[in-house]
Biotite code that builds the C-alpha atoms (Angstrom):
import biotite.structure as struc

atoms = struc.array([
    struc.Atom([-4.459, 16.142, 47.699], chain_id="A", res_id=1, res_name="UNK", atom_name="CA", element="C"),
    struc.Atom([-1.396, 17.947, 49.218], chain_id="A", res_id=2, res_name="UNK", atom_name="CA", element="C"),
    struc.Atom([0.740, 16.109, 51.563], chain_id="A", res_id=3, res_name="UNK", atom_name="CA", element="C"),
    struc.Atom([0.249, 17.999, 54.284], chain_id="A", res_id=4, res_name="UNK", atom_name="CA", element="C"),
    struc.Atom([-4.117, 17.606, 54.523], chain_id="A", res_id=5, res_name="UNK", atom_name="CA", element="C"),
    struc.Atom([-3.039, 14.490, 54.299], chain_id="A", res_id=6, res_name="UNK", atom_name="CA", element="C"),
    struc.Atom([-0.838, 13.889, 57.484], chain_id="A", res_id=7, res_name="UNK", atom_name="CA", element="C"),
    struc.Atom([-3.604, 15.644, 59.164], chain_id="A", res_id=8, res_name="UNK", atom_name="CA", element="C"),
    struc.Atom([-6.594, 12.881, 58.065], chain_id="A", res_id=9, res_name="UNK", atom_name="CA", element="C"),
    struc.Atom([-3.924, 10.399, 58.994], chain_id="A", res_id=10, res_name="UNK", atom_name="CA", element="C"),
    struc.Atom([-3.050, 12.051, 62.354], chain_id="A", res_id=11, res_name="UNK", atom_name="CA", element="C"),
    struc.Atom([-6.850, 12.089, 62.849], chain_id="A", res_id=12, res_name="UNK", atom_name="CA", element="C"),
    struc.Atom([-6.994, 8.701, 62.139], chain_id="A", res_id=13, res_name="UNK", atom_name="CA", element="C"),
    struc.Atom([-3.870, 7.630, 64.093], chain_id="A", res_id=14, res_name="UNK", atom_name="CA", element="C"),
    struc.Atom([-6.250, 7.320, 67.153], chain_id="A", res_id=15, res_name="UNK", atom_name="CA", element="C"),
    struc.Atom([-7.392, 4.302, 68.147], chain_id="A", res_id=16, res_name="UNK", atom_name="CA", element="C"),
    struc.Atom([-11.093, 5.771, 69.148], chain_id="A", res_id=17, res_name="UNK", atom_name="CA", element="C"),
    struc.Atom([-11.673, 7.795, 66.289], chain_id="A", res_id=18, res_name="UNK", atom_name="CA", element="C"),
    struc.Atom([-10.472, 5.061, 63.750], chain_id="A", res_id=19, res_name="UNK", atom_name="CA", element="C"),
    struc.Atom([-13.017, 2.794, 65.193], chain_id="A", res_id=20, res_name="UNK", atom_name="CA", element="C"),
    struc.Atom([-15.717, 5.859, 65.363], chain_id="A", res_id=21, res_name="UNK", atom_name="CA", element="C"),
    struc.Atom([-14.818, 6.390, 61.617], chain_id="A", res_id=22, res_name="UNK", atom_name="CA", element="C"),
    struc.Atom([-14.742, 2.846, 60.370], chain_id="A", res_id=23, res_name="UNK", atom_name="CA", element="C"),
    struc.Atom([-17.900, 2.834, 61.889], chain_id="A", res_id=24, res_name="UNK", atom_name="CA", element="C"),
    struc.Atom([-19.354, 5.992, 60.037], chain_id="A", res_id=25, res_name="UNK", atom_name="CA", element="C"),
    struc.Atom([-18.038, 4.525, 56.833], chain_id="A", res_id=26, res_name="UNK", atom_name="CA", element="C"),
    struc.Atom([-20.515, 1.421, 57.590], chain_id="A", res_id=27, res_name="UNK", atom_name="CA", element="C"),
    struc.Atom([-23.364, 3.582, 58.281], chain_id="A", res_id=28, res_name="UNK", atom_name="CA", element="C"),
    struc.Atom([-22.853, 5.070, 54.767], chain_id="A", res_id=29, res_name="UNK", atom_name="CA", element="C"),
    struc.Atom([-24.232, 8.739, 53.623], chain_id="A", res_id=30, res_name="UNK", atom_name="CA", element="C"),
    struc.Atom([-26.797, 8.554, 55.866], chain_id="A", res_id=31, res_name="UNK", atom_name="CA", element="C"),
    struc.Atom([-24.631, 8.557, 59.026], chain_id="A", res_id=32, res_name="UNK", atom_name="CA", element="C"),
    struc.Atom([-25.134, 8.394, 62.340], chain_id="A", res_id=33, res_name="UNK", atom_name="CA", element="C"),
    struc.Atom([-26.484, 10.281, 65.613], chain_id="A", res_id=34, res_name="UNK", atom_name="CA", element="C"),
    struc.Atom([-24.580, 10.460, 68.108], chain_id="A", res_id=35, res_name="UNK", atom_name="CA", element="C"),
    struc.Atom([-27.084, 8.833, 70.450], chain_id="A", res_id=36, res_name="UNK", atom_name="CA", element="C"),
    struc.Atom([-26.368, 5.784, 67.939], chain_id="A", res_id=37, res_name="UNK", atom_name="CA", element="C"),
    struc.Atom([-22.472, 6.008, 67.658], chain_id="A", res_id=38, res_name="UNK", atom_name="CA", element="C"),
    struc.Atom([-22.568, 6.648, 71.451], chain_id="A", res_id=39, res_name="UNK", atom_name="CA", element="C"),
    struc.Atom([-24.816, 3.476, 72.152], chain_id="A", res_id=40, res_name="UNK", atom_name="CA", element="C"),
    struc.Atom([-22.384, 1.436, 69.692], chain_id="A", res_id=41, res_name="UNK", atom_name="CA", element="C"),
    struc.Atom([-19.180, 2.277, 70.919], chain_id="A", res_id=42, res_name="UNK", atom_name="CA", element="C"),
    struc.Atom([-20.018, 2.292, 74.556], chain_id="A", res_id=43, res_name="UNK", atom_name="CA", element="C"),
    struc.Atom([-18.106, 5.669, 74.961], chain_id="A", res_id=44, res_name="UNK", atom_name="CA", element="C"),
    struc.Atom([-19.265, 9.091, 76.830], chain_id="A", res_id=45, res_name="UNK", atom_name="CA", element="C"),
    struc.Atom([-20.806, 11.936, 75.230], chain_id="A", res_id=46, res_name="UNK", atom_name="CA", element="C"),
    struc.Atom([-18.135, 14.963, 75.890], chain_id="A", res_id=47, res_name="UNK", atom_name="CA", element="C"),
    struc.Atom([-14.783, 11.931, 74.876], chain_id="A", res_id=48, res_name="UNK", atom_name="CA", element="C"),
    struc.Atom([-17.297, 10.894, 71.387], chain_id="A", res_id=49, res_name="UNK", atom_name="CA", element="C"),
    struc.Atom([-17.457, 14.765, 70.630], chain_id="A", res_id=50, res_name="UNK", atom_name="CA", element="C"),
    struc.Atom([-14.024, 15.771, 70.998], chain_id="A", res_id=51, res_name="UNK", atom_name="CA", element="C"),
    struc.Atom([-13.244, 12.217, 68.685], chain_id="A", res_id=52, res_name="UNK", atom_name="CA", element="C"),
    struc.Atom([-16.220, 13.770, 66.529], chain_id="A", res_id=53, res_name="UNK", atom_name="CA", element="C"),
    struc.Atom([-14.586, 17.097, 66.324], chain_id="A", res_id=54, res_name="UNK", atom_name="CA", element="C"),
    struc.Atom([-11.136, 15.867, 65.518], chain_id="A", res_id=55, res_name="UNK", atom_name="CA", element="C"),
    struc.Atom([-12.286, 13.907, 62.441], chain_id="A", res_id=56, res_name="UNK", atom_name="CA", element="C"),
    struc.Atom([-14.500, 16.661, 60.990], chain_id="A", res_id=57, res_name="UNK", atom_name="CA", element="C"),
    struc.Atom([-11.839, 19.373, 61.119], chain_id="A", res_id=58, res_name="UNK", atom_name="CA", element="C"),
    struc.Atom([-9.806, 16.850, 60.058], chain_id="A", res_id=59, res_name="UNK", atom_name="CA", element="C"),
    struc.Atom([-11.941, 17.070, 57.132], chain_id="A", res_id=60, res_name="UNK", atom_name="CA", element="C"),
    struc.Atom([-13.006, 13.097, 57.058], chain_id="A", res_id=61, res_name="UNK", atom_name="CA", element="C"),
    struc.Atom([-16.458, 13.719, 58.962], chain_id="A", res_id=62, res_name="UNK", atom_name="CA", element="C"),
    struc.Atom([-19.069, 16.241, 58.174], chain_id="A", res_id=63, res_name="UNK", atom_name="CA", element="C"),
    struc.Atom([-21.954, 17.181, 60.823], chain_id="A", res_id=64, res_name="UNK", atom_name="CA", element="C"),
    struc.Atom([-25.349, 18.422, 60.081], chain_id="A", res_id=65, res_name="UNK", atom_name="CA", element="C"),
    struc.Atom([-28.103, 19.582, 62.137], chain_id="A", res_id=66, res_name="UNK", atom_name="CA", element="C"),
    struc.Atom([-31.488, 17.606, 61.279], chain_id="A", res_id=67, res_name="UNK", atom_name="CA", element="C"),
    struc.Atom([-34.195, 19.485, 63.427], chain_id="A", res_id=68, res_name="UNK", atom_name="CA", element="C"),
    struc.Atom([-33.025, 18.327, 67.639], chain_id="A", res_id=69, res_name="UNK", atom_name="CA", element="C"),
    struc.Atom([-29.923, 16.360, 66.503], chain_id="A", res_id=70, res_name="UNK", atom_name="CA", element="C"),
    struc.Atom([-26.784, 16.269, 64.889], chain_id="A", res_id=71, res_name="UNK", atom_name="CA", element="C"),
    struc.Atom([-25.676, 13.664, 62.348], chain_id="A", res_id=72, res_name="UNK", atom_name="CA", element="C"),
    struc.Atom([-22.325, 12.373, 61.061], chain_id="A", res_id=73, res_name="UNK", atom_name="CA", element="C"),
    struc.Atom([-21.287, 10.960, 57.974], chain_id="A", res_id=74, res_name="UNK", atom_name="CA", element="C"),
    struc.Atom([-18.435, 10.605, 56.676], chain_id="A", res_id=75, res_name="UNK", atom_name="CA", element="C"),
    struc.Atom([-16.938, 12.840, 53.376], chain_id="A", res_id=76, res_name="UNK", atom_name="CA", element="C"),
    struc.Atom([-16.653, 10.128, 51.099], chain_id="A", res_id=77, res_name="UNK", atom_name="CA", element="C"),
    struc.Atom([-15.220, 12.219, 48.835], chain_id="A", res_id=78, res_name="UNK", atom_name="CA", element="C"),
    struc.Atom([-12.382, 13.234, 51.098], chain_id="A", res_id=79, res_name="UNK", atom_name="CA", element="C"),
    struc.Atom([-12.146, 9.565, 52.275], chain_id="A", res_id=80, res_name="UNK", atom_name="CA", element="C"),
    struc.Atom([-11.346, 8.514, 48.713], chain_id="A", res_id=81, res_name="UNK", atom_name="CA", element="C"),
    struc.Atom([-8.791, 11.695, 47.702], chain_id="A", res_id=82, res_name="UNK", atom_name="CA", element="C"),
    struc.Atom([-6.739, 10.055, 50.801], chain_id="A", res_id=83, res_name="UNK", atom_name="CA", element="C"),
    struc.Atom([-6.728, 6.295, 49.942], chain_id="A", res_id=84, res_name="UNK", atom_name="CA", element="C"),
    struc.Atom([-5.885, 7.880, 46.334], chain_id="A", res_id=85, res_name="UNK", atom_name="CA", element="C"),
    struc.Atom([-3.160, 10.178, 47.889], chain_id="A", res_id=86, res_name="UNK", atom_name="CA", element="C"),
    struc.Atom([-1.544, 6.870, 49.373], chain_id="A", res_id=87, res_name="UNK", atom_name="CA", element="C"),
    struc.Atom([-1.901, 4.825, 46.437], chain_id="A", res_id=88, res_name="UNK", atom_name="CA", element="C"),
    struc.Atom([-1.223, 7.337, 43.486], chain_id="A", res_id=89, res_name="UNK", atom_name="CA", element="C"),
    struc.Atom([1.907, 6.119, 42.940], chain_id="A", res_id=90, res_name="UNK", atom_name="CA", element="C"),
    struc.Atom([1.676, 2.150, 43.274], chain_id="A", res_id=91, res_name="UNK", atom_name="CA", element="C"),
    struc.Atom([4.662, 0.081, 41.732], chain_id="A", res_id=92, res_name="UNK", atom_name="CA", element="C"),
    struc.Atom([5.830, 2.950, 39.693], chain_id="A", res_id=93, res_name="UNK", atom_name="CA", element="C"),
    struc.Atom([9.137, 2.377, 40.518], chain_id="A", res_id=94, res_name="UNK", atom_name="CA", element="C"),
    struc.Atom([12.076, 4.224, 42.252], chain_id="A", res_id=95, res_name="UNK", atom_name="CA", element="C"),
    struc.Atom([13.676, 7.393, 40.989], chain_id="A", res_id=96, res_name="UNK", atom_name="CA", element="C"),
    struc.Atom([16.194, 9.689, 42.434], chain_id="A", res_id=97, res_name="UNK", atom_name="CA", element="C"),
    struc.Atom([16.394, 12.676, 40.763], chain_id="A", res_id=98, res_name="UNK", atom_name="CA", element="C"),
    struc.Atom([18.802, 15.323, 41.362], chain_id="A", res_id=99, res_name="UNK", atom_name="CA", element="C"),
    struc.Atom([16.476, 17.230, 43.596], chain_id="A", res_id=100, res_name="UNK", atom_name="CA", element="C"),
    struc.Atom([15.615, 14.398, 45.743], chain_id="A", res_id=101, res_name="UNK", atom_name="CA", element="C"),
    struc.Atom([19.892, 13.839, 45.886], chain_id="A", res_id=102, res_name="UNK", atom_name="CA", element="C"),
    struc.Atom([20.119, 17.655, 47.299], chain_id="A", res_id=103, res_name="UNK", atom_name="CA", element="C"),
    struc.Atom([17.918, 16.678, 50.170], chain_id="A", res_id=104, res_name="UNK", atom_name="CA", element="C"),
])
């Protein structure tokens, strides 16, 4: 994963509302949710949970599908683990300055 899709799933995430809408998408699993459901959870409007909704999917962390009258999120599980991998890649390897980082 390149640093900067990563600042934007964290800047997607950085929101207070969507990390609760997400954390709650990661419970409902692949299957996702409706957004009659995710609505009825979170106690939030229609028009605030689809801007949050929008935000996460082109964010990349939430996709949507049309199942006949509604539209279901899940979350990209897939993407969810490249960024917990991006931010733990590099666990306890150590320090190094190199002589690039030094010209910075």
């Amino acid at each position: 994963m390149k640093q900067n899709v990563a600042a934007q799933s964290l800047a997607a995430l950085g929101n207070e509302t969507r990390l609760q809408l997400f954390r709650t998408l990661v419970r409902a699993g692949p299957d996702g949710a409706n957004v009659g459901t995710l609505q009825q959870l979170l106690g939030i409007p229609g028009s605030t949970l689809a801007h949050h909704l929008g935000a996460l999917a082109r964010a990349g962390l939430v996709q949507q599908t049309r199942q006949g009258r509604e539209v279901i999120s899940s979350v990209d599980f897939p993407a969810m683990q490249g960024l917990i991998g991006y931010l733990t890649e590099e666990c306890c390897t150590g320090l190094c300055v190199t002589a690039e980082d030094d010209a910075a």
